[in-house]
MDAnalysis code that builds the backbone (N, CA, C; Angstrom):
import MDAnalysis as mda
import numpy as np

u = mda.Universe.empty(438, n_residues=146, atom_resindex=np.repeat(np.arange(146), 3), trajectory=True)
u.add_TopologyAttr("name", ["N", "CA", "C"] * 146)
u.add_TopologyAttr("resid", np.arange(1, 147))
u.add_TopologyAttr("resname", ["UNK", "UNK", "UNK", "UNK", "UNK", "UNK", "UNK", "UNK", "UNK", "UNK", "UNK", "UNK", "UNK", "UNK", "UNK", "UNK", "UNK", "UNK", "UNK", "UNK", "UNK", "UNK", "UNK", "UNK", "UNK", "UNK", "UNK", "UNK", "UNK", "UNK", "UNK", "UNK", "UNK", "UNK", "UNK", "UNK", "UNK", "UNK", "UNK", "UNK", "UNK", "UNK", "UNK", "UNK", "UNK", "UNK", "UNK", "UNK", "UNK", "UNK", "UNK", "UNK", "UNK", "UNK", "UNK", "UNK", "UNK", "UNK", "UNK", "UNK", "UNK", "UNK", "UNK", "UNK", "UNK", "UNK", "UNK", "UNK", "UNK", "UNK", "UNK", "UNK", "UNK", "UNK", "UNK", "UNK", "UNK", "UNK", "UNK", "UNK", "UNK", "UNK", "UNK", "UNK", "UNK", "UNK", "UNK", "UNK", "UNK", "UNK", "UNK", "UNK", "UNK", "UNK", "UNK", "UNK", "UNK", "UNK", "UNK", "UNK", "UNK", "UNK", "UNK", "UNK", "UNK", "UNK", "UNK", "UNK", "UNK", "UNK", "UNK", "UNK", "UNK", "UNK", "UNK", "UNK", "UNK", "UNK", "UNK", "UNK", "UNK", "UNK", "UNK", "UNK", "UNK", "UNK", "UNK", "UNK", "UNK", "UNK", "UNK", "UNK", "UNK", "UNK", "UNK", "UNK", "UNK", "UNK", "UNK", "UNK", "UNK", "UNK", "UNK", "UNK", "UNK", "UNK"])
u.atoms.positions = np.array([
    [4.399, -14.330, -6.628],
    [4.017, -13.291, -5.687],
    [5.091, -12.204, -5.723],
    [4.642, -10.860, -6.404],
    [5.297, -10.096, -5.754],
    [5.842, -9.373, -5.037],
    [4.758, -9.207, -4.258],
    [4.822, -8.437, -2.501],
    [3.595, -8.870, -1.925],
    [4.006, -9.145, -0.324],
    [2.772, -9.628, 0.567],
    [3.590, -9.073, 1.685],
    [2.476, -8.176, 2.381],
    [2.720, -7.785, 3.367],
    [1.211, -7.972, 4.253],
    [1.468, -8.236, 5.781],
    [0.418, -8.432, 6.833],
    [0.632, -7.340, 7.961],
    [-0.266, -6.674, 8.122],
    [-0.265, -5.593, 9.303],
    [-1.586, -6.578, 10.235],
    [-0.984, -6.697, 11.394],
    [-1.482, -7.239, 12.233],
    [-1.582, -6.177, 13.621],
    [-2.828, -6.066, 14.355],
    [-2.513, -5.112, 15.452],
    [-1.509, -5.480, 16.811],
    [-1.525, -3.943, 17.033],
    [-0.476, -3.947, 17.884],
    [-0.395, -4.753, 19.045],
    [1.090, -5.532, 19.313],
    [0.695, -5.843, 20.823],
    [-0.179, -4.711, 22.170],
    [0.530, -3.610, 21.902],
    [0.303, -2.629, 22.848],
    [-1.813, -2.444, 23.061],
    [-1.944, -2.472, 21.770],
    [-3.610, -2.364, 21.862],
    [-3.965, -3.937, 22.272],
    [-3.586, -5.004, 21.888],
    [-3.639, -6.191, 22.699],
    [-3.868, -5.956, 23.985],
    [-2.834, -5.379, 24.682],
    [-2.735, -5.432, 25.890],
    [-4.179, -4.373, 26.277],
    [-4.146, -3.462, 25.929],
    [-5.229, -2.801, 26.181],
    [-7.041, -2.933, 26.185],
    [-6.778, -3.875, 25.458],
    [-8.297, -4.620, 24.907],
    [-8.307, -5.972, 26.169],
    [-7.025, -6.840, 26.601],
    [-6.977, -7.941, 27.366],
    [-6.890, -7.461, 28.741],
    [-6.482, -5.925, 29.276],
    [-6.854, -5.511, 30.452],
    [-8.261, -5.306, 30.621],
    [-9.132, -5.102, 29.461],
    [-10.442, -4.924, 29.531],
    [-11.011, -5.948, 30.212],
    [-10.887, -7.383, 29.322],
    [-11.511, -8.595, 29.792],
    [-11.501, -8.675, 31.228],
    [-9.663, -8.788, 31.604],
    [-9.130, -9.056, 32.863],
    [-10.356, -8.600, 33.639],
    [-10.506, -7.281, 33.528],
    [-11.634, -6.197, 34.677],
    [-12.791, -7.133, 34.393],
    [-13.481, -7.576, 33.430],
    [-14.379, -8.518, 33.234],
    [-14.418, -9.516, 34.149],
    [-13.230, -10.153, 33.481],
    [-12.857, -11.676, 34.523],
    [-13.355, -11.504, 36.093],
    [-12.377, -10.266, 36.588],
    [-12.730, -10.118, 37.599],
    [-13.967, -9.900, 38.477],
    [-14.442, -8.710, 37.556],
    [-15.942, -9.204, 37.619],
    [-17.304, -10.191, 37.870],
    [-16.327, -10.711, 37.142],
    [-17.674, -12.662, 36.819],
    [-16.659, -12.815, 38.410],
    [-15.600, -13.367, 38.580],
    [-14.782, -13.680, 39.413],
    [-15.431, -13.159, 40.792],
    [-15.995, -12.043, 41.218],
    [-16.872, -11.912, 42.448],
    [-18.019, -11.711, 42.205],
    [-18.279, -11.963, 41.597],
    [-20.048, -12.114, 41.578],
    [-20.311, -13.985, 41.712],
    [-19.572, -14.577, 40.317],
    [-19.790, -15.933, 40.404],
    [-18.795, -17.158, 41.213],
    [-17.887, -16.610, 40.941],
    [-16.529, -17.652, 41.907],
    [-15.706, -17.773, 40.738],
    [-14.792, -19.181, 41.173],
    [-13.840, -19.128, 40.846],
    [-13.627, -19.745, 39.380],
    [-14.721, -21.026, 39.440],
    [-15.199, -21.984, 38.010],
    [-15.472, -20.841, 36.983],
    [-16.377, -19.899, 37.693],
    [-16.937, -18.826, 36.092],
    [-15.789, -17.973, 35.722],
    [-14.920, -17.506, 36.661],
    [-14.120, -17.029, 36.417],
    [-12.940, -17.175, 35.354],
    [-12.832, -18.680, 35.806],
    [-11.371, -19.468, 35.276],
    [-12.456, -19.988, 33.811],
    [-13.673, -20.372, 33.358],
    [-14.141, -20.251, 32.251],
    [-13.807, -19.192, 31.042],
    [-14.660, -18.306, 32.129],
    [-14.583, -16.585, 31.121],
    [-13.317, -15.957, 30.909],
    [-12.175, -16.102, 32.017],
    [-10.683, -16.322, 31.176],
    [-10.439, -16.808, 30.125],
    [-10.399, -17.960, 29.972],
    [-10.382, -19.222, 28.822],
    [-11.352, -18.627, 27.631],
    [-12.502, -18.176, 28.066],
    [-13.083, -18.066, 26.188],
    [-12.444, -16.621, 26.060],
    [-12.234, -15.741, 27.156],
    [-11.944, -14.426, 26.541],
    [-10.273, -14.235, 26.110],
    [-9.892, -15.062, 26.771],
    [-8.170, -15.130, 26.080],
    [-8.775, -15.490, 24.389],
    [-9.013, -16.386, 24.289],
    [-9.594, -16.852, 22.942],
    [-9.801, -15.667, 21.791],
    [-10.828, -15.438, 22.663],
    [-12.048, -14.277, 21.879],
    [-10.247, -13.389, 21.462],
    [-9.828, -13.078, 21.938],
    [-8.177, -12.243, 22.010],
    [-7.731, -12.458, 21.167],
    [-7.172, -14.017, 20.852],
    [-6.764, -14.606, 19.789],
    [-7.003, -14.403, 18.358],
    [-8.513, -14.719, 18.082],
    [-9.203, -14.769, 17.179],
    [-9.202, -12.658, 16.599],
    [-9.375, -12.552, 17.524],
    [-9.609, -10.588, 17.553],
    [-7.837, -10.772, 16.542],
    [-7.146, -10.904, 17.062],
    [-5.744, -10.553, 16.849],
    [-5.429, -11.595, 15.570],
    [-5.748, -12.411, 14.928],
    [-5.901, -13.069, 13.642],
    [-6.572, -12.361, 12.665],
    [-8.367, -11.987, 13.393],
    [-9.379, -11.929, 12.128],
    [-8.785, -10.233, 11.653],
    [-8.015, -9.473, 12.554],
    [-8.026, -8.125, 12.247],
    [-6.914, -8.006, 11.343],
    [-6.079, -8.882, 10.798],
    [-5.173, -8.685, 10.213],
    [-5.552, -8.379, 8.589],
    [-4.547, -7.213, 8.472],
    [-4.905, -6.841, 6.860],
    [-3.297, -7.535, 5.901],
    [-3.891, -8.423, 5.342],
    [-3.529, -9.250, 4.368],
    [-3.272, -7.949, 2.719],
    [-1.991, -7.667, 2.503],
    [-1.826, -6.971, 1.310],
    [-1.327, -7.914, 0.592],
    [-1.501, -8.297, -0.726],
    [-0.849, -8.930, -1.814],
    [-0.672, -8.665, -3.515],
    [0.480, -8.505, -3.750],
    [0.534, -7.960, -5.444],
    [1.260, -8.705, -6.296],
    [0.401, -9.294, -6.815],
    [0.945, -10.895, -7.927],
    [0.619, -10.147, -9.337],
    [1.036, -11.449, -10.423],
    [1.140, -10.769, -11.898],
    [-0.031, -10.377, -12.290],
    [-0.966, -10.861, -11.530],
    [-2.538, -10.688, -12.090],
    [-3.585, -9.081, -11.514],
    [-3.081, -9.122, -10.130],
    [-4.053, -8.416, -9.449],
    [-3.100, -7.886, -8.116],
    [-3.525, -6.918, -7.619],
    [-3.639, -6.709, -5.969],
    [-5.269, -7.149, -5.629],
    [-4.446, -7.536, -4.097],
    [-5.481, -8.192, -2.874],
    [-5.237, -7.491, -2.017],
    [-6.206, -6.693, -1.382],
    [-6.541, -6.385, 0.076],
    [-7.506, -6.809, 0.915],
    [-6.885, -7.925, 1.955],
    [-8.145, -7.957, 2.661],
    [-9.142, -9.222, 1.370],
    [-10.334, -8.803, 1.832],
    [-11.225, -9.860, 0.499],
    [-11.549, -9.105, -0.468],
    [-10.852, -7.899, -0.856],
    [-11.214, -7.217, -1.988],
    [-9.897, -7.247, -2.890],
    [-9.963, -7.577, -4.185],
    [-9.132, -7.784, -5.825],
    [-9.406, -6.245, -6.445],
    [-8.339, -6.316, -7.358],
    [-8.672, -5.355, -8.332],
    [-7.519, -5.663, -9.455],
    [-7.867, -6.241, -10.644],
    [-7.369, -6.749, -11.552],
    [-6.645, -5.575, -12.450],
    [-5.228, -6.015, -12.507],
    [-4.225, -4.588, -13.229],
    [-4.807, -4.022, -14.188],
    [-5.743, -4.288, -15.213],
    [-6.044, -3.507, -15.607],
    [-7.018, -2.291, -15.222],
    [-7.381, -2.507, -14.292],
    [-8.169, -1.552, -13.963],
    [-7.090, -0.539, -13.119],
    [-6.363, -0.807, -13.105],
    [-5.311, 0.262, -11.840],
    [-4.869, 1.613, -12.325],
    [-4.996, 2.402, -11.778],
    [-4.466, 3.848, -11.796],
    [-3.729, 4.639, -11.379],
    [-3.617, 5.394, -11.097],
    [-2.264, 6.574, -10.448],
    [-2.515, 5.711, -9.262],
    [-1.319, 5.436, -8.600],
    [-1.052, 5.577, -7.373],
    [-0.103, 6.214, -6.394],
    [-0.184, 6.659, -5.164],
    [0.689, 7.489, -4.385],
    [0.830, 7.270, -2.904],
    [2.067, 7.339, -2.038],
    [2.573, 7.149, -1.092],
    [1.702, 8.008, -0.315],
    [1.290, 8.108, 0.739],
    [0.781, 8.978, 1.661],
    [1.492, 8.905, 3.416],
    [1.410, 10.036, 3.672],
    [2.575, 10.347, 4.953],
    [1.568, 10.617, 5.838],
    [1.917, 10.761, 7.794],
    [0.871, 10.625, 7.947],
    [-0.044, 11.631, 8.273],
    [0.207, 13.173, 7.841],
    [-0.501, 14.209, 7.375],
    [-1.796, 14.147, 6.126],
    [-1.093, 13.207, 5.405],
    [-2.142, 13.094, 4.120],
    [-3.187, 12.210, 4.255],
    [-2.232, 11.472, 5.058],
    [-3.472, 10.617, 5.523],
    [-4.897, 10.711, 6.251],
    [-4.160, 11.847, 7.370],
    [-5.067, 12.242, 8.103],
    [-6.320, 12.914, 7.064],
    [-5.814, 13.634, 6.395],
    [-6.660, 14.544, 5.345],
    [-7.552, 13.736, 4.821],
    [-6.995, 12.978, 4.283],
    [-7.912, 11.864, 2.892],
    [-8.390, 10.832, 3.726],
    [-8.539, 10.652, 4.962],
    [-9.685, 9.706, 5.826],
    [-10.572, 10.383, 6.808],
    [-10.196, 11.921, 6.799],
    [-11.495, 12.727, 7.930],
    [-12.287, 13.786, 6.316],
    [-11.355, 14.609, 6.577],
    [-12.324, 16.015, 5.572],
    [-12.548, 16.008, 4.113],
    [-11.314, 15.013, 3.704],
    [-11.349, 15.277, 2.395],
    [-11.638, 13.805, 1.771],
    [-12.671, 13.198, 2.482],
    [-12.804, 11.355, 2.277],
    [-13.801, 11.556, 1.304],
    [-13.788, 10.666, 0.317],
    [-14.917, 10.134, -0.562],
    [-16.010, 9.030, 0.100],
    [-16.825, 9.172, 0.012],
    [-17.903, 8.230, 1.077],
    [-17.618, 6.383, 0.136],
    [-17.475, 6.965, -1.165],
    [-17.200, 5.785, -1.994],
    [-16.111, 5.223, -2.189],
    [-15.061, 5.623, -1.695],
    [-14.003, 5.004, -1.821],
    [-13.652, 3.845, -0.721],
    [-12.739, 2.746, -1.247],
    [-12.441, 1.807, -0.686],
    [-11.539, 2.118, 0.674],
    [-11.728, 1.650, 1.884],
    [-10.574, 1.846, 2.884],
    [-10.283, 0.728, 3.580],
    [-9.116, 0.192, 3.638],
    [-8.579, -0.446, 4.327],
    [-7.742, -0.167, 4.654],
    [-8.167, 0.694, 5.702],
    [-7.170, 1.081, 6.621],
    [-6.848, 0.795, 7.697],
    [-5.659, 0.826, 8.989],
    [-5.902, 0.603, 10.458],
    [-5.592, 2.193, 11.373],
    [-5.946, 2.262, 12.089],
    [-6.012, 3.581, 12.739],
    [-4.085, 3.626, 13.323],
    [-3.832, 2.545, 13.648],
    [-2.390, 2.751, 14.192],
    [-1.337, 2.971, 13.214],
    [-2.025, 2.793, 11.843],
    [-0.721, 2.896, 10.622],
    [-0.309, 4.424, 10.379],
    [0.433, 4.708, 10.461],
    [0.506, 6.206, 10.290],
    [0.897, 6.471, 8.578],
    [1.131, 5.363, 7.635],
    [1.569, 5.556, 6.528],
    [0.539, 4.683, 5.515],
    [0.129, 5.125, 4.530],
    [-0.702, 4.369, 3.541],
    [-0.376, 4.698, 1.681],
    [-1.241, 3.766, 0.934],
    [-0.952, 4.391, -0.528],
    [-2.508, 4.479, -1.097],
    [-2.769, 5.137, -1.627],
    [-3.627, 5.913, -2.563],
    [-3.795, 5.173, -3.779],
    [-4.529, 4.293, -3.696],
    [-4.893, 3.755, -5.563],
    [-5.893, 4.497, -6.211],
    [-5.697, 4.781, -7.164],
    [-6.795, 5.041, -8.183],
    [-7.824, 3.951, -8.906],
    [-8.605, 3.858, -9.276],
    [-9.563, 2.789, -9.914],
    [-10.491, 3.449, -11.390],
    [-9.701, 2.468, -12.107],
    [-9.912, 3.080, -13.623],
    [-10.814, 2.278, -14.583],
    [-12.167, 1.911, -13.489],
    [-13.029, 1.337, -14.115],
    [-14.276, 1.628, -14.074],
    [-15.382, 2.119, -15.584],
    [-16.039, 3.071, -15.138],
    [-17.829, 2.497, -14.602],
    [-17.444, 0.937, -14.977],
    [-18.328, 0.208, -14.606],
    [-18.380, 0.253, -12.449],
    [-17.202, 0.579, -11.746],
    [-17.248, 0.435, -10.411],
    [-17.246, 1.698, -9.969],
    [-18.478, 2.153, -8.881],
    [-18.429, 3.433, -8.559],
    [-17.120, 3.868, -7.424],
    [-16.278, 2.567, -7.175],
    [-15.209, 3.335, -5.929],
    [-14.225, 3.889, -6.840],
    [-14.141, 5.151, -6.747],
    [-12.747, 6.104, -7.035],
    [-11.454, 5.638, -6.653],
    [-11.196, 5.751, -5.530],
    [-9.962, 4.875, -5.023],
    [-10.112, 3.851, -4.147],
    [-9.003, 3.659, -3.951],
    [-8.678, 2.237, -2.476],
    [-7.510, 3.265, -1.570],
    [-7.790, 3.374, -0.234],
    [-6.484, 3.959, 0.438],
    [-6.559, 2.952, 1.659],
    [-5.227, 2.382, 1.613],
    [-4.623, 1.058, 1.987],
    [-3.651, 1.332, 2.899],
    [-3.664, 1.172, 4.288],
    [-2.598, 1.068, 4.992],
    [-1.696, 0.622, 5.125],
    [-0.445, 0.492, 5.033],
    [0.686, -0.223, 4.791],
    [1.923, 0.382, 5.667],
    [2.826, -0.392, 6.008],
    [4.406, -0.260, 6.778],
    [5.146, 0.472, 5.876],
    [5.072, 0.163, 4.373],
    [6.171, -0.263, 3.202],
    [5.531, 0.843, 2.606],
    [5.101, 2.056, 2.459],
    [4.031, 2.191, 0.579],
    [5.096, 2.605, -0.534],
    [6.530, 2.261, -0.122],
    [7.118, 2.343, -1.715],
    [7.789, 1.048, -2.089],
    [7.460, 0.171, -1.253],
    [7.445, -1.567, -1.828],
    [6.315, -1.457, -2.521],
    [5.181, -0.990, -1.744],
    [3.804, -1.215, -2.475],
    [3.550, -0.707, -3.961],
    [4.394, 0.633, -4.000],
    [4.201, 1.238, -5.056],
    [4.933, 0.936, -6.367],
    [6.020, 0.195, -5.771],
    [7.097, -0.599, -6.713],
    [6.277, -1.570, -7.601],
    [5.609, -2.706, -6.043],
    [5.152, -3.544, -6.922],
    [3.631, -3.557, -7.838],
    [2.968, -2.360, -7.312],
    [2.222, -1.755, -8.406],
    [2.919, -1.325, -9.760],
    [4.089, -0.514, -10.057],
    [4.707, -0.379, -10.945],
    [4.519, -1.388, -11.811],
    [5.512, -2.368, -11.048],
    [6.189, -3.764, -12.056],
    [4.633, -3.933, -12.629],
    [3.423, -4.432, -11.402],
    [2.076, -4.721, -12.199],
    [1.910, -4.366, -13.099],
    [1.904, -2.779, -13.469],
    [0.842, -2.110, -14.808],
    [1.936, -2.352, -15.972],
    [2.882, -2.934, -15.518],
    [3.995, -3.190, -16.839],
    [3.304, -4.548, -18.223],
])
């Protein structure tokens, strides 16, 4: 493995999504009592859990391939790639987006990288990938196309 990185969401939106329930809870909580209440706590902490696992974007760049997420793309097919700041970003995911291109992105990342896709059998042009790191990422794309 050469680089694996996990962007997982923020506590802060955690909290924001689990004040939601709370108002929920409370909800069930005077309408039904205290049993439905202390239930619908319990599955919606859960539901929280699971939210805050399944949303995680899984990056990985081994000798063979990058992984994003459940999508591969085998080095040979790889192309230019580039760091994006979070001006460019903004650009290349509202006005200037390809409808076909790959995104895995998260809205809170303010930094991503730009792959190219150099295969003429797949209609996605690029992948633009959110990331903490994008010149680890771009490193270990390097070493890849070596």
């Amino acid at each position: 493995m050469r680089y694996r990185e996990v962007i997982r969401t923020p506590l802060w939106l955690l909290a924001i999504i689990y004040f939601f329930f709370l108002s929920l809870v409370i909800s069930i909580w005077a309408a039904l009592g205290n049993n439905s209440a202390l239930v619908s706590l319990v599955v919606l902490t859960l539901t929280l859990i699971a939210i805050y696992i399944k949303t995680a974007l899984i990056i990985e760049v081994d000798d063979t391939e990058i992984r994003v997420g459940p999508a591969h793309l085998q080095r040979e097919f790889l192309g230019e790639s580039f760091a994006l700041d979070n001006q460019q970003l903004r650009k290349i995911r509202t006005r200037d987006a390809d409808p076909a291109a790959h995104l895995a992105i998260r809205f809170w990342s303010p930094l991503a990288v730009q792959l190219f896709v150099n295969d003429t059998r797949d209609q996605t042009p690029y992948w633009l990938i959110s990331t903490s790191q994008p010149e680890k990422v771009l490193t270990a794309l390097k070493a890849l196309k070596i």
